[in-house]
VODRENRO-77826 format. One record per residue (C-alpha): residue in three letters; chain; x, y, z. Coordinates in pm, 1 decimal. Layout:
BEGIN
SITE; ala; A; X; Y; Z
...
END
This chain:
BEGIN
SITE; unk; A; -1147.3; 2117.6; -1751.6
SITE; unk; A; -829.1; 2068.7; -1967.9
SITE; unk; A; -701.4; 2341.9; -1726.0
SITE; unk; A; -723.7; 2126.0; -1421.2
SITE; unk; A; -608.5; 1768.2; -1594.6
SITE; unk; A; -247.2; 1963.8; -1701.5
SITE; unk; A; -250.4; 2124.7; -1331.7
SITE; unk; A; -280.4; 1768.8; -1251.5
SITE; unk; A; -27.4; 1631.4; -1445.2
SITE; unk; A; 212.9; 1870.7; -1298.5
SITE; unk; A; 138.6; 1826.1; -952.8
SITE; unk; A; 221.6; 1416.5; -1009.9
SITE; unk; A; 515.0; 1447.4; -1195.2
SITE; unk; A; 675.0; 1699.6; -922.3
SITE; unk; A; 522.0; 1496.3; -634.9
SITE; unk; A; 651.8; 1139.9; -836.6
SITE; unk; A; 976.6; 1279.2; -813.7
SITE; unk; A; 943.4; 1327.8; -434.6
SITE; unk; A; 935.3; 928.9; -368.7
SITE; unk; A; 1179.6; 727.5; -342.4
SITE; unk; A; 1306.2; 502.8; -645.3
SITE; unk; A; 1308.1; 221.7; -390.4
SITE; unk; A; 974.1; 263.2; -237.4
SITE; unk; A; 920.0; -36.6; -457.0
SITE; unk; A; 1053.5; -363.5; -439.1
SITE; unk; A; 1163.2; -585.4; -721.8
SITE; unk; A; 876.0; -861.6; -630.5
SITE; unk; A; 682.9; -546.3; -664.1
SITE; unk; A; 570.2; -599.1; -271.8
SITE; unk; A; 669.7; -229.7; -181.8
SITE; unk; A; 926.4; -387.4; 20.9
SITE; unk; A; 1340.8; -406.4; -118.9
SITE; unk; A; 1486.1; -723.1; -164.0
SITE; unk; A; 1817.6; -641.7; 10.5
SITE; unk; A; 1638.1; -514.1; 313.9
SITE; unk; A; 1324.4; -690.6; 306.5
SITE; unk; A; 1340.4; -993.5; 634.5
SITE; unk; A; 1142.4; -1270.5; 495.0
SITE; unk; A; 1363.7; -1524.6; 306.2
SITE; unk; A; 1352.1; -1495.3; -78.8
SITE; unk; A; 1105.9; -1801.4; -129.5
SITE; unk; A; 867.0; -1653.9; 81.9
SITE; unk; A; 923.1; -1321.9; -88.8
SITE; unk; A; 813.8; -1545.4; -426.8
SITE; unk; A; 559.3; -1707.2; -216.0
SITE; unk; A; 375.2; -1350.8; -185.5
SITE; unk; A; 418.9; -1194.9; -517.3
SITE; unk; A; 268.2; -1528.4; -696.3
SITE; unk; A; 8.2; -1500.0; -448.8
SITE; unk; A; -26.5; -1113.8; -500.4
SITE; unk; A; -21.2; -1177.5; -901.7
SITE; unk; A; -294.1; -1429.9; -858.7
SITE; unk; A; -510.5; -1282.7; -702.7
SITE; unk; A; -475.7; -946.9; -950.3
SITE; unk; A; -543.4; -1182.0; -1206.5
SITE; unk; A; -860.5; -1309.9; -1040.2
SITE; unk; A; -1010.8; -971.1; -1017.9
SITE; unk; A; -876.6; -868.4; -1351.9
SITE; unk; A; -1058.6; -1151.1; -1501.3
SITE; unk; A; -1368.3; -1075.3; -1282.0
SITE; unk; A; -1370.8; -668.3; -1381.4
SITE; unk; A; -1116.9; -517.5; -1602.1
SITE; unk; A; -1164.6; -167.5; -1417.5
SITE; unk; A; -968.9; -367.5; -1090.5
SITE; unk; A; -649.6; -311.0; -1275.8
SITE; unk; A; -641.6; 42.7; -1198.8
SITE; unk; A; -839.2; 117.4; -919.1
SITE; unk; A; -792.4; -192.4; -662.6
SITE; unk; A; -467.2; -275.8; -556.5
SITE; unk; A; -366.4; -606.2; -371.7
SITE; unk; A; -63.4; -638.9; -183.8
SITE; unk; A; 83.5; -980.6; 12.6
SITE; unk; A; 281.6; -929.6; 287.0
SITE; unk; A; 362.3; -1310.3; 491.3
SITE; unk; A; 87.4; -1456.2; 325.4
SITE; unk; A; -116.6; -1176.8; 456.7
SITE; unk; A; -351.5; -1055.4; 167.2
SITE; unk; A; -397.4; -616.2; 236.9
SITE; unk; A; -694.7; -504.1; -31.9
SITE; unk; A; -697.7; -105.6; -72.6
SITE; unk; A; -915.6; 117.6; -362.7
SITE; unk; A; -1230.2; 143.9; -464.9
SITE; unk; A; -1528.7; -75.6; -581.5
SITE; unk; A; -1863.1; 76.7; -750.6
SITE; unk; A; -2044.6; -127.7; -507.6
SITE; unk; A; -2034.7; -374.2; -193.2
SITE; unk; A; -2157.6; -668.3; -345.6
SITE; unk; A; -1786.8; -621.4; -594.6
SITE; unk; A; -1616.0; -534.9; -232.4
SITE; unk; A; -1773.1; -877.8; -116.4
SITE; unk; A; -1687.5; -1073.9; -420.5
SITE; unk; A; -1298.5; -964.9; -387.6
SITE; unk; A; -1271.1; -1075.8; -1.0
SITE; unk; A; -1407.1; -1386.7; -113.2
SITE; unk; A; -1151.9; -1411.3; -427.9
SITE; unk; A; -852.8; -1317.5; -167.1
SITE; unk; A; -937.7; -1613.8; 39.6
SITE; unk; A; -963.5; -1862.9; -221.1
SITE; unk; A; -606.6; -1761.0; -277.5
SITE; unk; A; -361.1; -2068.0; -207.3
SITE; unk; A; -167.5; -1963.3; 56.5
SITE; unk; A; -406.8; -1678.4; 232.3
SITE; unk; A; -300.6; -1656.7; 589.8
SITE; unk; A; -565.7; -1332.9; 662.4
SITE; unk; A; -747.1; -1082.8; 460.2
SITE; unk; A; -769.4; -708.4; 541.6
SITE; unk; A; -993.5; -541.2; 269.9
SITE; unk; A; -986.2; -151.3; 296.1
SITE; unk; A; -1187.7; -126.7; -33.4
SITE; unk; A; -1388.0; 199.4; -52.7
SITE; unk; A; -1698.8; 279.5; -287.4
SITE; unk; A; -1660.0; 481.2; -521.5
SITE; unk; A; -1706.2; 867.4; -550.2
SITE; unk; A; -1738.6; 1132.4; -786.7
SITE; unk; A; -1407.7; 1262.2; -882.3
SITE; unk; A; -1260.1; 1532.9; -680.0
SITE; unk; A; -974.1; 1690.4; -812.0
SITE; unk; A; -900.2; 1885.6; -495.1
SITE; unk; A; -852.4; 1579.7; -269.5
SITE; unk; A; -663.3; 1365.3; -495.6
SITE; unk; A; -446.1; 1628.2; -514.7
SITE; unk; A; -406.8; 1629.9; -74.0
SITE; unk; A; -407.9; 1244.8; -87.6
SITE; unk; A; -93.8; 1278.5; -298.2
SITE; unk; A; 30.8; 1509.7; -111.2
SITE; unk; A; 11.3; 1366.1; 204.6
SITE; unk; A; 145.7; 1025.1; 68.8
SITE; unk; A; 429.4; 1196.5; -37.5
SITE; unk; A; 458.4; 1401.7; 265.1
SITE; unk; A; 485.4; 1094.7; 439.3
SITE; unk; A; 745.0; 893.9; 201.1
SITE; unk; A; 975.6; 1204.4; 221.7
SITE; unk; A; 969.6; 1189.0; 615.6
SITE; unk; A; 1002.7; 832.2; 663.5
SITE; unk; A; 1342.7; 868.9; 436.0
SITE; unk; A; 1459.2; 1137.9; 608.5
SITE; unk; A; 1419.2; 934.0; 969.9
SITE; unk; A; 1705.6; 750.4; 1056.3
SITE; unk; A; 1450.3; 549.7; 1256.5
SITE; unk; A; 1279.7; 388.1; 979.5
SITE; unk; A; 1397.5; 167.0; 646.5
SITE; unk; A; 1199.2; 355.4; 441.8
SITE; unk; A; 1195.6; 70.1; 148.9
SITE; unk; A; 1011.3; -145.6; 373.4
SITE; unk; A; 685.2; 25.4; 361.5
SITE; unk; A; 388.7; 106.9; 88.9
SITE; unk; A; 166.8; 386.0; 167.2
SITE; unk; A; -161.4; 486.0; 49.0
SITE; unk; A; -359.7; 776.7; 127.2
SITE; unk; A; -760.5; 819.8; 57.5
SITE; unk; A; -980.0; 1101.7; 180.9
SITE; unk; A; -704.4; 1193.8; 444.1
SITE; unk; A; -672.3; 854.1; 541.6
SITE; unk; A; -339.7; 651.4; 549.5
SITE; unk; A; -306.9; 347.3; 493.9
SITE; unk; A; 94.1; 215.2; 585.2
SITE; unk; A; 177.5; -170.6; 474.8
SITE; unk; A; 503.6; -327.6; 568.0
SITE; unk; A; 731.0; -491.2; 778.8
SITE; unk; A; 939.4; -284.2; 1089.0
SITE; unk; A; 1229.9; -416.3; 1242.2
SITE; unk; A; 1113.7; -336.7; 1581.0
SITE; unk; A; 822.9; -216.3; 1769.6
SITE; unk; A; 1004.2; 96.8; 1828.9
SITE; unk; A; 1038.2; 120.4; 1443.3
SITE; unk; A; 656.9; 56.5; 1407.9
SITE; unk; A; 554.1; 303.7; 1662.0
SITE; unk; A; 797.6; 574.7; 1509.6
SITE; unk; A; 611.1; 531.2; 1131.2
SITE; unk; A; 310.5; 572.6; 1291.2
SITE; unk; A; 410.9; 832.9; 1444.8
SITE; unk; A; 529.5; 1046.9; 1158.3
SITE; unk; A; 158.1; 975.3; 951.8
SITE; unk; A; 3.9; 1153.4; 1260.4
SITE; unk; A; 196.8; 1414.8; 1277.8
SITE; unk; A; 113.2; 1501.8; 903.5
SITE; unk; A; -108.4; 1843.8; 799.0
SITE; unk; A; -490.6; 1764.8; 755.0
SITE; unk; A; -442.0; 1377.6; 824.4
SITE; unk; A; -768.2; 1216.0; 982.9
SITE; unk; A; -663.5; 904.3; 1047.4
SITE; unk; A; -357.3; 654.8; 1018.3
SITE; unk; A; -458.4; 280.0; 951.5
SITE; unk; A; -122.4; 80.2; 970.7
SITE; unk; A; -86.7; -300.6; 894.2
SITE; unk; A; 317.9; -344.1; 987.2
SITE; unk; A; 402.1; -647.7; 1075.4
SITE; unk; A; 684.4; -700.3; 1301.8
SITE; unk; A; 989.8; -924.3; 1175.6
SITE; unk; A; 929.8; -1139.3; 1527.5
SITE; unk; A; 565.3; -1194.6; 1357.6
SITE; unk; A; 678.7; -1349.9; 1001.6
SITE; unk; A; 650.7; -1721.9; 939.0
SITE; unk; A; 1042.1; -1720.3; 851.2
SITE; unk; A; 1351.8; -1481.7; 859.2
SITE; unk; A; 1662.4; -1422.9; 649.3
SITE; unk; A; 1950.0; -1560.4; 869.1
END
């Protein structure tokens, strides 16, 4: 058992090294501030909404720090982890919408599983898998995108520049080893509310 936690370790620390120190934005959106599109008060806009709503399901079940993450994107509320049971899944759509601001709600919560070492360990490795290719396209801006992976599932968040850009991310999840399916919510700069200039 201790065996496979320090395996564990390992395998995070190399594969943490793998992804970008960008991948991250500032507002903590996943998204850069220099190359994000939306204007910096809407930017705001979705981390206090993003914040707010952690807090909500913080208050509601301490274990949601950890194991449910929220993200905003346009006022667009994107739910991904895992619950213990649906009624909890329920009870956080509802939360999102009471959100000031909520424009939609996509909630990709999962129930939970036992633990399984040996597909974490593929989940991170096809997130990172992912994050390394999408840096190395010329294509895609890299910094504008969060990824999550769960039982060979990926889930892509962001905002592409063009539907060429979209299509190219995509793209790139599919063609990774072992991948079963690629849920993508990219939003298309023509789709937000308001642009930089």
């Amino acid at each position: 058992m201790i065996k496979n936690k320090l395996y564990l370790l390992i395998i995070l620390i190399i594969l943490n090294g793998c992804v970008g120190a960008s991948s991250t934005g500032i507002l903590g959106t996943g998204v850069s501030i220099a190359t994000d599109p939306r204007t910096i008060g809407t930017q705001i806009d979705d981390n206090i909404m993003q914040k707010n709503l952690s807090a909500k399901m913080i208050n509601m079940n301490g274990n949601y720090f950890l194991s449910v993450k929220p993200k905003v994107i346009d006022g667009r509320i994107f739910i991904t982890g895992k619950v213990e049971t649906i009624e909890e899944k329920l009870k956080i759509t509802k939360l999102a919408w009471e959100i000031k601001g909520a424009r939609s709600v996509k909630n990709d919560l999962k129930i939970k599983e036992k633990f399984n070492f040996q597909q974490s360990a593929k989940d991170l490795l096809i997130t990172s898998q992912l994050r390394t290719a999408m840096i190395a396209s010329k294509k895609i801006m890299s910094s504008n995108y969060n990824i999550d992976t769960h039982k060979k599932k990926i889930y892509i968040y962001g905002i592409a520049e063009s539907k060429e850009e979209r299509a190219e991310v995509i793209n790139e999840a599919k063609q990774i080893l072992d991948v079963e399916d690629v849920i993508s919510s990219i939003l298309l700069v023509e789709d937000l509310r308001i642009v930089k200039n």
